[in-house]
N, C-alpha and C positions, 0 to 999 in steps of 0.2 A: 708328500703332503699327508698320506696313511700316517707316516710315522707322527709327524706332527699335531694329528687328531689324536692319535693314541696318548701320545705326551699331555694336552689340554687336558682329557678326560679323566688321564689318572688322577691328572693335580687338581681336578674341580672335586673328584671324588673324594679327596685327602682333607680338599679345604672342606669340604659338608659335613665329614666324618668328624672334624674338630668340631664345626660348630656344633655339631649335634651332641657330643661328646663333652662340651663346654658347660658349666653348671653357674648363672648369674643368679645372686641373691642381690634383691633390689633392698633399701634401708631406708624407713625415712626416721632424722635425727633432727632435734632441734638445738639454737642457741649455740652457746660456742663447743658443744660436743659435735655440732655437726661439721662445723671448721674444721677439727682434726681428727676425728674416725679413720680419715684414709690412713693416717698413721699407721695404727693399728691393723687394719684392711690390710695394708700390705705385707703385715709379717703372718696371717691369716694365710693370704692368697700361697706367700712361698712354700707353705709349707700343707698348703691343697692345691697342686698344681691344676689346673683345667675348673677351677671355682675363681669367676670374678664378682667382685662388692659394688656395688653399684648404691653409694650416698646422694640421698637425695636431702640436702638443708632445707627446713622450715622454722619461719619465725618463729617463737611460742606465742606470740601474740595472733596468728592463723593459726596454729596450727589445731586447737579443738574443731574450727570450721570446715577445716582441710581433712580430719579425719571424717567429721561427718558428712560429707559431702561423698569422699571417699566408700565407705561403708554401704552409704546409697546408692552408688554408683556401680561398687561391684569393683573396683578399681583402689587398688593396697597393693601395697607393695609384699614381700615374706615378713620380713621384722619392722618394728618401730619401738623408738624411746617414745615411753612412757609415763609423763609424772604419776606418782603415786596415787593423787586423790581423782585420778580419772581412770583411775582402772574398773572399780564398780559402775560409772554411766557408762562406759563403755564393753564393759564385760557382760552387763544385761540386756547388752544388743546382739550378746551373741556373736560377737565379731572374734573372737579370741580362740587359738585351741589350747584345749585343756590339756595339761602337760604334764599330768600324777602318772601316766605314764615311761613319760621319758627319763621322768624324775626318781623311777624306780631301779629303770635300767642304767643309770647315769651312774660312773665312779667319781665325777666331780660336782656335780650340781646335789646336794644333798640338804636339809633344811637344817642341820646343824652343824652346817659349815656356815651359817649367815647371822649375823644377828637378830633374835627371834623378834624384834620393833617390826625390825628391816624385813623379813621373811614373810610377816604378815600382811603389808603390803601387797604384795602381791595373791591372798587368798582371798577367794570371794564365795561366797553358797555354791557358784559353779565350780568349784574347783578353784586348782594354781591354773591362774590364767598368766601367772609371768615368773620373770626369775629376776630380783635385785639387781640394778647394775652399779650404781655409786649412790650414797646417802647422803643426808644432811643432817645435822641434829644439833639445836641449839640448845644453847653454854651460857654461862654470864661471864661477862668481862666489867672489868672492872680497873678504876683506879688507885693501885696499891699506897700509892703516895699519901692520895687524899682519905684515901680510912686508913693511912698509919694516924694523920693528924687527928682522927675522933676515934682512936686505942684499937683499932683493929691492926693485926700485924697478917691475917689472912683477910682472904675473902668470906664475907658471911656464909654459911651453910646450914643456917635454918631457918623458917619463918619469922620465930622470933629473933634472932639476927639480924637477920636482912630488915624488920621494923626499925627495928635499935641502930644499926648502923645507917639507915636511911633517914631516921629522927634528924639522928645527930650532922649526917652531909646536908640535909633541907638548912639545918638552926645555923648555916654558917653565914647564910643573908638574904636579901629579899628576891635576888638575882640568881639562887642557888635551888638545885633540885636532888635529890635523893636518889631515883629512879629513875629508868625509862622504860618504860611497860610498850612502847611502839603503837598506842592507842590509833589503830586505824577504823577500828570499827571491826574488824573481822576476829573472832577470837578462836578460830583452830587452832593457831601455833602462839594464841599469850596467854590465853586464859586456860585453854585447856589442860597444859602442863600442871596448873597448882592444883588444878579439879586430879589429875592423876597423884599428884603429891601427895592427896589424903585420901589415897584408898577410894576415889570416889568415880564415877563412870556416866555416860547417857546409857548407857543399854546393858543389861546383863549379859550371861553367857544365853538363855533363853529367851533373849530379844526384849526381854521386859525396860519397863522406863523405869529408871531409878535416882533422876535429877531433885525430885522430893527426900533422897535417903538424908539421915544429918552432913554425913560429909561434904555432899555435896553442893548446901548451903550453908556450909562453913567456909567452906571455899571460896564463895561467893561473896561472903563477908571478907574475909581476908584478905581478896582481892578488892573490893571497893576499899576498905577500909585504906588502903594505900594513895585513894587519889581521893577520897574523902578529909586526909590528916596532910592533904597536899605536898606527900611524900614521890609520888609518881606525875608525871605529867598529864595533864587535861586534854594537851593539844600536842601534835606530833611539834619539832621542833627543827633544825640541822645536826641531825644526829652524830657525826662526826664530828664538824667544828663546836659543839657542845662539850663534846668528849676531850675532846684536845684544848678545849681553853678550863674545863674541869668542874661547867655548871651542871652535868648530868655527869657523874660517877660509877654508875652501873647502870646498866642495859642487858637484855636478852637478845643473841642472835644464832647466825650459825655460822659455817666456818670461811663465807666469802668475804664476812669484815674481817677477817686476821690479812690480808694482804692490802686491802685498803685501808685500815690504820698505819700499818709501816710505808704503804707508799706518801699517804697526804700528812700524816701527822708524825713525820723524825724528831720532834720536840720532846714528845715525850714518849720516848724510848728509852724502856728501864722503868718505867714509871705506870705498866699496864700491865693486865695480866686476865688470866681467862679459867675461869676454875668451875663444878658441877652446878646445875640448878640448887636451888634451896631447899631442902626438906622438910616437909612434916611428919610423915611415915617415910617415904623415899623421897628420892632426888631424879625421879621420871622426870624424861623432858620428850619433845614432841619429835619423830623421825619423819622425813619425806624422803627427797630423791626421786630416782628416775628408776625403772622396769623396763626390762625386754620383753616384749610381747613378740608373737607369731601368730599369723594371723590363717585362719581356718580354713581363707583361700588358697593358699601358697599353695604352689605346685613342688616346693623344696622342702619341703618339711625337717628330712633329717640331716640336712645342709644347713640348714636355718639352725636346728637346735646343736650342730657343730659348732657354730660361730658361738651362738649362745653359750656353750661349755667352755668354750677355749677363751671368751671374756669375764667369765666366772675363775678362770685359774689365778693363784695369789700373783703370781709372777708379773700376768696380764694387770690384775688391779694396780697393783704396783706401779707400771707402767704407762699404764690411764692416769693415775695420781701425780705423775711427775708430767706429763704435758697439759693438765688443765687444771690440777689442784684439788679435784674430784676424789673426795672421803672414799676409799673400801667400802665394800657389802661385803667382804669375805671374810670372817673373824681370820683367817691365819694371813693375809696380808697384814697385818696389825702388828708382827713379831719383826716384821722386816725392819733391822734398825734406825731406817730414815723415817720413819714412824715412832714406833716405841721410844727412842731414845730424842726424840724431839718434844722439850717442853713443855710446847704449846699445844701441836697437834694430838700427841698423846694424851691430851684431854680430853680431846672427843672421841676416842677410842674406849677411853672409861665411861662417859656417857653415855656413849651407843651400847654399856650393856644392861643400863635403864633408860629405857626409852620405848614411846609406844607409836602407833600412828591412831587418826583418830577412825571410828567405825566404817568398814568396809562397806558401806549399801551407796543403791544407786540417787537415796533421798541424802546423802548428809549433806549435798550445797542447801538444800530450803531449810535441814536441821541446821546448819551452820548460820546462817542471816539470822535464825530464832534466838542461839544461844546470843550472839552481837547484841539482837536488840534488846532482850532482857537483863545482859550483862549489862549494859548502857543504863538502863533505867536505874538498876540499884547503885550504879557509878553517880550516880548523878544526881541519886535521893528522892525521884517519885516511885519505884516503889520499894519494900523492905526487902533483902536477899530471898526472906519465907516465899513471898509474893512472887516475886521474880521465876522461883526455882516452880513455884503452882502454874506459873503461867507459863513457862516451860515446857514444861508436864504437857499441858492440853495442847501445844503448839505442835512437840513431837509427835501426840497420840495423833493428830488431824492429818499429818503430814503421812505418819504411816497408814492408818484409815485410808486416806485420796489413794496411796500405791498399790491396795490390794484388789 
């Protein structure tokens, strides 16, 4: 019976000594990233043996209430996806660690290894509060067929282009539309791209408001002028089945309609195609995507920014992009020939090296409703784009005023 106790005791010790010795990083992922992470996770886990992943899925439709609940609670996991435009509300809580550390010692996490759109996402007045994990950046597509028939043989790529070729797909009938600008009301990702297209900005590099400069209500005009000459849509419509019967011809999106056109619309294949936003000075267009955060409670910290590095590597991105279709953050994932030498995709990989996100502060959702409803009013003709861009002005000045 001695021996017996002996034997329990060692193997109770052996088992504590594992778990003790076991290192869990817990994850909360949303959407369909959060469906396949374990993928990934497990070529992680083989190759740190005694570190387990621990995904936790959250809707994205919970999940800002899930972090803040969290946050308040004291209760986070080590890491979380991130979408980009909630890194400043949530980085002025303080909930994030600041990672110019790690990012110094790091041979793979470096900021010119990422696209600088994509990189600044993640920087806020507190520091890099994250690191890029897969981006989005929208492109126009468009239907080749139908602007071969009104003399274009490309895709328009410039403002005065894109008028003239949209004149001319509007004049083809009473049933026909030129554009689709995606008028929902929200204009971070429509409107803001053409505001970058001419050199124009909300905020300077010294926080100043610069929505009164000319560019910036040239823009404004530009863009109204579009659903003014009833080139662009008034009202959102079925974007798709628009596109495939060939009453909307051009559209702005990002890279999750490239596999929902060839699944719903095999008609016309060969007959579409996806080329830069339209320039006036550049051909910026709007970046998001998702960031890895670490969050300042972890008890793993340089577990945590393991994982982080080793999802950072091209190989990893790569990888990621083939089980969910999910763009690179990593410029040399880019060279990898199932990239580069693909068509389509390889379009967004030249656009992600114009592209920006919009201002990092914890105010840009109330500066975001401002810029909608004024863009709206000049859309629509109560007031002049001058008017529009003054009342602007006083909207951002109030907004930042209330946050100081």
């Amino acid at each position: 019976m001695k021996r017996l106790a002996i034997v329990v005791l060692i193997c109770t010790i052996l088992l504590l000594s594992a778990a003790v010795g076991a290192t869990t990083i817990r994850i909360w992922a949303m959407g369909e990233e959060a469906k396949s992470l374990h993928i990934i996770a497990e070529k992680f886990m083989e190759e740190n043996p005694g570190v387990k992943i621990e995904v936790q899925a959250i809707p994205w439709a919970g999940a800002y209430d899930k972090l803040l609940t969290g946050i308040a609670a004291g209760q986070l996991p080590d890491i979380a996806q991130m979408g980009t435009t909630w890194m400043a509300p949530f980085g002025a809580m303080g909930a994030f660690e600041e990672v110019s550390g790690y990012v110094e010692r790091s041979e793979i996490v470096d900021p010119e290894k990422f696209f600088e759109g994509s990189w600044q996402t993640a920087v806020t007045e507190a520091g890099i509060l994250g690191i890029p994990w897969y981006v989005d950046v929208r492109v126009m597509y468009y239907r080749s067929d139908l602007l071969e028939e009104v003399g274009y043989d490309s895709a328009p790529q410039t403002w005065d282009e894109l008028y003239d070729a949209g004149t001319k797909l509007t004049a083809r009938g009473p049933q026909q539309a030129g554009i689709s600008l995606l008028f929902t009301g929200t204009f971070a990702n429509e409107f803001m791209p053409f505001a970058w297209q001419n050199d124009a900005s909300i905020l300077d590099e010294e926080g100043n408001i610069t929505v009164t400069a000319p560019e910036f209500i040239e823009a404004i005009e530009y863009y109204s002028q579009l659903f003014w000459d009833d080139i662009a849509l008034k009202a959102g419509g079925e974007l798709i089945h628009d596109f495939g019967t060939g009453a909307v011809p051009i559209f702005f999106s990002g890279p999750w309609m490239v596999r929902m056109i060839q699944n719903q619309l095999p008609q016309i294949e060969g007959k579409w195609g996806i080329a830069l936003m339209p320039a006036s000075e550049s051909h910026t267009s709007f970046v998001g995507g998702s960031n890895w955060v670490i969050f300042r409670a972890s008890r793993n910290k340089e577990m945590a920014w393991k994982f982080v590095e080793f999802m950072s590597t091209p190989d990893i991105q790569l990888e990621w992009y083939r089980i969910v279709s999910s763009l690179p953050a990593v410029v040399d994932a880019w060279d990898f020939p199932e990239l580069a030498d693909d068509p389509v995709i390889s379009v967004f990989g030249e656009q992600l090296t114009e592209s920006r996100a919009t201002p990092n502060i914890p105010q840009w959702g109330q500066i975001e409703q401002a810029i909608s409803r004024r863009v709206e009013e000049a859309i629509f003709g109560t007031k002049s784009p001058e008017k529009a861009a003054q009342d602007l002005h006083n909207d951002i000045e109030r907004v930042l005023r209330r946050q100081k």
